[in-house]
C-alpha positions in Angstrom: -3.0 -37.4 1.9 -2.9 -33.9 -0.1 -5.7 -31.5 1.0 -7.9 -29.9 -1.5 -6.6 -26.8 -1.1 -2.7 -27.9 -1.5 -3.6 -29.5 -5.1 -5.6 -26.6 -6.1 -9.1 -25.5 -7.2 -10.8 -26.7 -10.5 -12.2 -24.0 -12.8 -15.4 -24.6 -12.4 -14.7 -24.2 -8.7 -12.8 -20.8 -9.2 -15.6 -19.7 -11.6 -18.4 -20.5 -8.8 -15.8 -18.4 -6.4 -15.1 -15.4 -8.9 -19.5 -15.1 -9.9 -18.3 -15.6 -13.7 -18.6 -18.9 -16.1 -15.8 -21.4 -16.5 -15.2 -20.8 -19.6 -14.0 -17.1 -18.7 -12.1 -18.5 -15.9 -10.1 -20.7 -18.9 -9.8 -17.4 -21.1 -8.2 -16.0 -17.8 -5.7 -18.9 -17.1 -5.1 -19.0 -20.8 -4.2 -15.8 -20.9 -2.1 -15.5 -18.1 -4.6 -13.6 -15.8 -4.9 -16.1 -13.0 -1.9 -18.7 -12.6 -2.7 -22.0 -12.5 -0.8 -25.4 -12.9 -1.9 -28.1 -15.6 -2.2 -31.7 -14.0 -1.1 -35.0 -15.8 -4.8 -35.5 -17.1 -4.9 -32.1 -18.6 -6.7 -30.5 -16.6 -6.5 -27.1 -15.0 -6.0 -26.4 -11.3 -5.3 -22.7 -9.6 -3.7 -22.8 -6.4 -5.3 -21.2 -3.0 -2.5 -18.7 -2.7 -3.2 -17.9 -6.6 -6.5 -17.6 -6.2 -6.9 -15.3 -3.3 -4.5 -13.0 -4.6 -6.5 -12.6 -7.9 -10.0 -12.0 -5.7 -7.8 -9.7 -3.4 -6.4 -7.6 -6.8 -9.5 -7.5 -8.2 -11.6 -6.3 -4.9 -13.7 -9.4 -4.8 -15.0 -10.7 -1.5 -12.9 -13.6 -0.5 -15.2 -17.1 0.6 -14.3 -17.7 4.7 -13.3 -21.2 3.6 -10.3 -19.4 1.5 -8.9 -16.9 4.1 -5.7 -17.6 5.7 -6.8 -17.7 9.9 -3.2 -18.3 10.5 -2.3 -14.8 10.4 -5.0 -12.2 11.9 -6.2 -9.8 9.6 -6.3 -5.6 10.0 -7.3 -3.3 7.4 -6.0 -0.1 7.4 -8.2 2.7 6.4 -6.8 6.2 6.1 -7.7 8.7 2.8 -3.7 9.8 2.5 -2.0 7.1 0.6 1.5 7.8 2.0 0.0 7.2 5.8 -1.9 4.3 5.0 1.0 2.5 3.0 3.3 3.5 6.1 1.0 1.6 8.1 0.3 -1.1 6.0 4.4 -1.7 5.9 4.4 -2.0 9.5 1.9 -4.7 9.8 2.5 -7.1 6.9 5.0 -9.2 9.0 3.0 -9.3 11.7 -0.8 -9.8 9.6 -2.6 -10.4 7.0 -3.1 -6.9 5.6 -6.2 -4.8 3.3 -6.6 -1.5 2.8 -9.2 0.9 1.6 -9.3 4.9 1.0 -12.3 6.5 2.8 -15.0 5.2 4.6 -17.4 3.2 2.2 -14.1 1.7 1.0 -13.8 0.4 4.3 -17.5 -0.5 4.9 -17.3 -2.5 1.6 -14.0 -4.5 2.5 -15.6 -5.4 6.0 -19.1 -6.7 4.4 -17.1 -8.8 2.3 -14.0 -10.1 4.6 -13.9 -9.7 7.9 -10.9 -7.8 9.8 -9.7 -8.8 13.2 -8.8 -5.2 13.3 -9.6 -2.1 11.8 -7.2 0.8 12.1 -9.6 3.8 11.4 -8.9 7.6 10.2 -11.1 10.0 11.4 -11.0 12.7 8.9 -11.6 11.3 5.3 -13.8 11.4 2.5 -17.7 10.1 2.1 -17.9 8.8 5.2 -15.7 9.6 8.7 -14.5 7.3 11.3 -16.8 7.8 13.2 -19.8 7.0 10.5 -17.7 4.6 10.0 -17.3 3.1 13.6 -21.5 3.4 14.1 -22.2 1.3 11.4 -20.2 -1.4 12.8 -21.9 -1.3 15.8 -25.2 -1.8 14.9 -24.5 -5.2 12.7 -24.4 -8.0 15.1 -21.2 -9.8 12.9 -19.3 -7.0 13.4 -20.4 -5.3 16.4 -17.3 -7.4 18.2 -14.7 -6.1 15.8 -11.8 -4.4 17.7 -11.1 -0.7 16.4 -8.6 1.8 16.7 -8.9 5.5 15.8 -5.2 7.1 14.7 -6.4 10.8 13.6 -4.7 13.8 14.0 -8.4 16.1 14.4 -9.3 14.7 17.7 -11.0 17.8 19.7 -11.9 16.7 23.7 -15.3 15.8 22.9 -15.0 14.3 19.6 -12.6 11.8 21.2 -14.8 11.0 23.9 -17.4 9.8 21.6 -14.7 7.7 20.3 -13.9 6.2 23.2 -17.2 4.8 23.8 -17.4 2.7 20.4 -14.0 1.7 19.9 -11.1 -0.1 21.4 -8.2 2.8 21.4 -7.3 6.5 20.4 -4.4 7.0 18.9 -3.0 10.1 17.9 -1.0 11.7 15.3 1.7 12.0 15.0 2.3 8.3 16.3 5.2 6.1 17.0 5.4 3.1 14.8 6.4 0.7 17.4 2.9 2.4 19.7 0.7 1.1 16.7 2.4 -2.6 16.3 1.9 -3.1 19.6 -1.4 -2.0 20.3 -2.0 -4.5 17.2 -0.8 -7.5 18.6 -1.9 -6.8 22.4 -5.7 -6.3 20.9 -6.0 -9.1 18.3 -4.2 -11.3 20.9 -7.3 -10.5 23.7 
């Protein structure tokens, strides 16, 4: 027997999941927007994998009952773009990957999908890691979260701090293979 989720979603469904109407969710398969597959009756379906990637492109939260829990997520957080896709590189194989830009970026993406693991800049804009690292603390749903710092502005006591609310300190410059690991050994405890 084929699960839901293999034969796809209905647009009604998909417009439920997206917040819009169906009939925008047609105008969208229609016009190529969001794949989908027709079935004999006619009718539209869009496939989970379709589907997540359109709420992932378009920065919408993604339902629990959609995520992948295969594959342990991480988002990356870091404000230079050449770092964070460095990063990002290393882990796809390995997880399922987000990423934001700065702080609130990051606070967003967690209130609407929750990481296994956050790897955390210090230094960025709006809001720093360590801003960053109290507000998860004080929710209850994310309080359990494992974090690691990688920043190259890490004075004695500034990193001591750190220490207390998350799981490691990494420094910059780092070795790729240090941050894979430390991945899979702390999503794996």
């Amino acid at each position: 027997m084929t699960k839901k989720a293999d034969s796809g979603y209905s647009l009604g469904k998909v417009a439920a999941y997206c917040g819009v109407t169906r009939k925008t969710i047609l105008r969208w398969v229609q016009d190529g927007t969001i794949e989908s597959f027709s079935l004999p009756s006619g009718h539209n379906r869009v496939p989970r994998t379709a589907l997540v990637a359109f709420l992932k492109s378009n920065k919408m939260p993604i339902p629990e009952e959609l995520q992948d829990k295969s594959k342990k997520s991480v988002l990356v957080v870091d404000d230079d773009p050449n770092i964070r896709k460095f990063i990002v590189n290393l882990f796809k194989p390995h997880f399922e990957v987000s990423e934001a830009s700065n702080g609130v970026d990051a606070c967003i993406s967690i209130g609407s999908s929750t990481p296994d693991l956050i790897f955390l800049d210090n230094l960025m804009p709006y809001m720093d890691g360590l801003q960053v690292c109290r507000q998860l603390k004080q929710h209850p749903k994310l309080k359990d979260t494992k974090v690691v710092i990688v920043s190259a502005h890490l004075d004695g006591g500034r990193e001591e701090m750190f220490k207390e609310l998350v799981d490691k300190v990494i420094k910059k410059p780092f070795k790729p293979a240090e941050l894979v690991s430390t991945a899979l050994t702390l999503v794996s405890s």
